[in-house]
N, C-alpha and C positions, 0 to 999 in steps of 0.2 A: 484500468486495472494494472497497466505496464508500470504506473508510476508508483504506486503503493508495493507492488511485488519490487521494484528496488529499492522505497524505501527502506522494507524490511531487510533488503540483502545489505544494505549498507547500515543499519543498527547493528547485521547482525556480523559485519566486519572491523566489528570494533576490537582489531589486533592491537591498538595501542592501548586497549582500556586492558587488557588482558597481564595480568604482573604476575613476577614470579617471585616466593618466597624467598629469601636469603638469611637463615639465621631468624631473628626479631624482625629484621628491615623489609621495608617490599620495596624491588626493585626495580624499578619499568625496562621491561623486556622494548626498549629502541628498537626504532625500523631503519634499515642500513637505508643506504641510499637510494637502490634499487627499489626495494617495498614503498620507500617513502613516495615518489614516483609514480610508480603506479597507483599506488592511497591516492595521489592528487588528481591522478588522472581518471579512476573512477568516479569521486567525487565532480571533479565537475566536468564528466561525460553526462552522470544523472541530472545533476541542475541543468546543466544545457537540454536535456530528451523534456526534463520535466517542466523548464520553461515555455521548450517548444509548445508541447501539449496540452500545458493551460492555457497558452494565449491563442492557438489555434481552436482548442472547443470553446473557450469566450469568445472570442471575436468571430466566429462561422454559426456558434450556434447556441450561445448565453448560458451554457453550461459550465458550469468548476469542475477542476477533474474529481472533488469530490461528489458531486452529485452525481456525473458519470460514472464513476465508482456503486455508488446505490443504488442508481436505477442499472446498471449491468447486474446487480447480486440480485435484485427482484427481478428482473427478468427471466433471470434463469433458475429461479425456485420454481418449485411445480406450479404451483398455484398462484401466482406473481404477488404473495405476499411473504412474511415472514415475520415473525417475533425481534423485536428491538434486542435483545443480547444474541439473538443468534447473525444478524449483521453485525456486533460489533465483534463476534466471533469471525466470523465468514472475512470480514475487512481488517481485520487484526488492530482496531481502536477504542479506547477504553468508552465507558459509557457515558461518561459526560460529553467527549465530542462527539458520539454517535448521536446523541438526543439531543442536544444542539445543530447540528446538521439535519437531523431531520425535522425538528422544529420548522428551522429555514424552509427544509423544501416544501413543506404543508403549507407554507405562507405564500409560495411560489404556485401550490396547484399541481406538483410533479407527484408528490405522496399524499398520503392519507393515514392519519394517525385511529388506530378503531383498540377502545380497552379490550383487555382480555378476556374471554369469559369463562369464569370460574377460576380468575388470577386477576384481583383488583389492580396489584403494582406490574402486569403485565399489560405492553405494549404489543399491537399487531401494525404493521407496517405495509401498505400496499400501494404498490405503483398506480397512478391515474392515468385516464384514457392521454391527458394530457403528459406526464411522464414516458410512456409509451411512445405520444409521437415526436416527444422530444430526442427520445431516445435512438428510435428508427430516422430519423434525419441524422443523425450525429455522429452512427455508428460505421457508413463508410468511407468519410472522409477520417477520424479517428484512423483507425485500422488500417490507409492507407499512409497516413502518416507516422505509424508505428513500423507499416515496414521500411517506409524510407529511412526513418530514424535508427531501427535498428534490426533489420535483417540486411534491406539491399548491400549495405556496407560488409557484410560479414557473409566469410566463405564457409561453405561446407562443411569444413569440416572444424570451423572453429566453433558451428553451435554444437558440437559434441562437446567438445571442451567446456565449454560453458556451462553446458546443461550438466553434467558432470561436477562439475565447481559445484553450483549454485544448490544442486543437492545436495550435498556435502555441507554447505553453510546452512539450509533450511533443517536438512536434520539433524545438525549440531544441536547442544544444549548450552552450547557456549554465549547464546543471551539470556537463558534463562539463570544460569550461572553467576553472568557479570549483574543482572539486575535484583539478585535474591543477596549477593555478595553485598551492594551498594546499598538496598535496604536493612542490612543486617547492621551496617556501619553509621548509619543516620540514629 
């Protein structure tokens, strides 16, 4: 889930997509040197966390962090299943890759694809005994490679700071903004 929760934080820091009117002209609001800097150094702070942790659940335990990603959102539904648009709600991906990925994992034995009933074009989506124990193997080496990667390094009181930021960026509207902006323009 670490990986997707900063995908989204870095969609959703797209301070260079963000322009400021001037007159007719739109101007690109440049990042001094300083911003530019830390943009890079975010940027591949995440590729680096999120390389770690594909090739650590592939290689320990044949998992993609997206399937990890599915089978955490089913497990932690009440009922270890759930309807195909509400994972791709829940994981914030549009519904062609979410029913593609979960095509895959049905092939794999981890989900199960069951129609809806009383909703032909609805999908129910449930974890298998084998997803389960895919998932219970995977999930304390994950989580300790999550805090290696990103708590042990960080003090006290910098996850305040963060946590803080990162609110601020999730409750912005500022991607909803640049991507309504960018389709209005196509």
């Amino acid at each position: 889930m670490l990986v997707f929760f900063l995908v989204f934080f870095l969609g959703a820091l797209g301070i260079f997509l963000k322009r400021a009117k001037v007159g007719d002209m739109t101007t690109p609001r440049w990042l001094n040197t300083e911003e530019q800097q830390l943009w890079r150094m975010i940027l591949s702070a995440v590729r680096k966390m999120e390389r770690t942790l594909d090739d650590t659940l592939l290689e320990d335990h044949q998992l993609t962090t997206s399937e990890y990603a599915v089978l955490v959102t089913l497990s932690e539904s009440g009922e270890r299943e759930m309807r195909l648009r509400d994972i791709c709600q829940e994981l914030d991906w549009d519904r062609s890759r979410t029913s593609h990925q979960i095509t895959r994992m049905d092939k794999k034995g981890l989900v199960s694809k069951i129609k809806c009933a009383g909703d032909a074009r609805g999908v129910i989506v449930e974890i298998t005994p084998e997803g389960e124990r895919r998932l219970k193997d995977a999930v304390p080496a994950h989580v300790e490679t999550v805090r290696q990667l990103v708590f042990d390094p960080m003090e006290e009181h910098h996850m305040e700071g963060l946590r803080s930021y990162l609110t601020a960026v999730l409750n912005s509207n500022t991607c909803i903004e640049i991507n309504n902006q960018r389709a209005a323009e196509l």
